[in-house]
N, C-alpha and C positions, 0 to 999 in steps of 0.2 A: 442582126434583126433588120428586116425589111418594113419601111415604116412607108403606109401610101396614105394619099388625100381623096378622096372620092368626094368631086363638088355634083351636089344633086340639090334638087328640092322635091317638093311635097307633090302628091299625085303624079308621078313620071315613072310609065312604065318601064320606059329605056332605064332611067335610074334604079330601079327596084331590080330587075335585070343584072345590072352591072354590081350594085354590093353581093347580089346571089352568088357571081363569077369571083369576085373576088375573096367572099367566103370559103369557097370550095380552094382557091389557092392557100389561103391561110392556113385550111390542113393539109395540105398536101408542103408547106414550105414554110421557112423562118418566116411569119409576116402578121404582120399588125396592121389595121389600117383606121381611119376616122373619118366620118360622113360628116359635112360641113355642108350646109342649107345654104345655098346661092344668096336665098331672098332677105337675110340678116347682114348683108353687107351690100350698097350699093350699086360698091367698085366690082364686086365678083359678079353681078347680074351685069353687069353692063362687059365685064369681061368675058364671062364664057355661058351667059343667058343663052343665044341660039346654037353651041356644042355639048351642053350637059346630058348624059352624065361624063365627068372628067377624071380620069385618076392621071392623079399627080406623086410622082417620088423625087425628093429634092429640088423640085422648082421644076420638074421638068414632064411637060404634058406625056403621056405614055398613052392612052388610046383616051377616045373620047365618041360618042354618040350610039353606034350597036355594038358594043362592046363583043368580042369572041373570046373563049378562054384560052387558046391555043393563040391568039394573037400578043396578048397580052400577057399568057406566060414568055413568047420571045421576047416580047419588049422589057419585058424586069430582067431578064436575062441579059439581054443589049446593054441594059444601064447600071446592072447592078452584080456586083463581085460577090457571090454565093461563096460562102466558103463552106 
């Protein structure tokens, strides 16, 4: 199971955009993922406020701002052992 982070917040087209993309991967692949609001933690706005929306798998940034789906299926591929 492919488990990702998607840091977004509220009113963000690019973020609405990117949970759509990552939707459509979820059926099509082993994948789960969890939307985490920038603006309930400090540290994350101050981290990745002017790159959101961000998916993240295992700590590790995998695409972030206009997300493409064909980008970011290579990239879980890149990182991540499908079996």
């Amino acid at each position: 199971m492919i488990n990702l982070t998607v840091y977004s917040r509220e009113n963000c087209h690019l973020c609405k955009e990117a949970i759509q993309l990552v939707e459509e991967l979820s059926r099509e692949m082993d994948l789960t993922f969890k939307i985490v609001d920038i603006h309930c933690d400090d540290a994350l706005v101050e981290k990745y406020g002017l790159m959101i929306p961000v998916i993240e798998y295992a700590g590790k940034e995998l695409a972030y701002g206009r997300v493409k789906k064909d980008f970011l299926s290579k990239r879980i591929h890149e990182h991540v052992r499908i079996e």
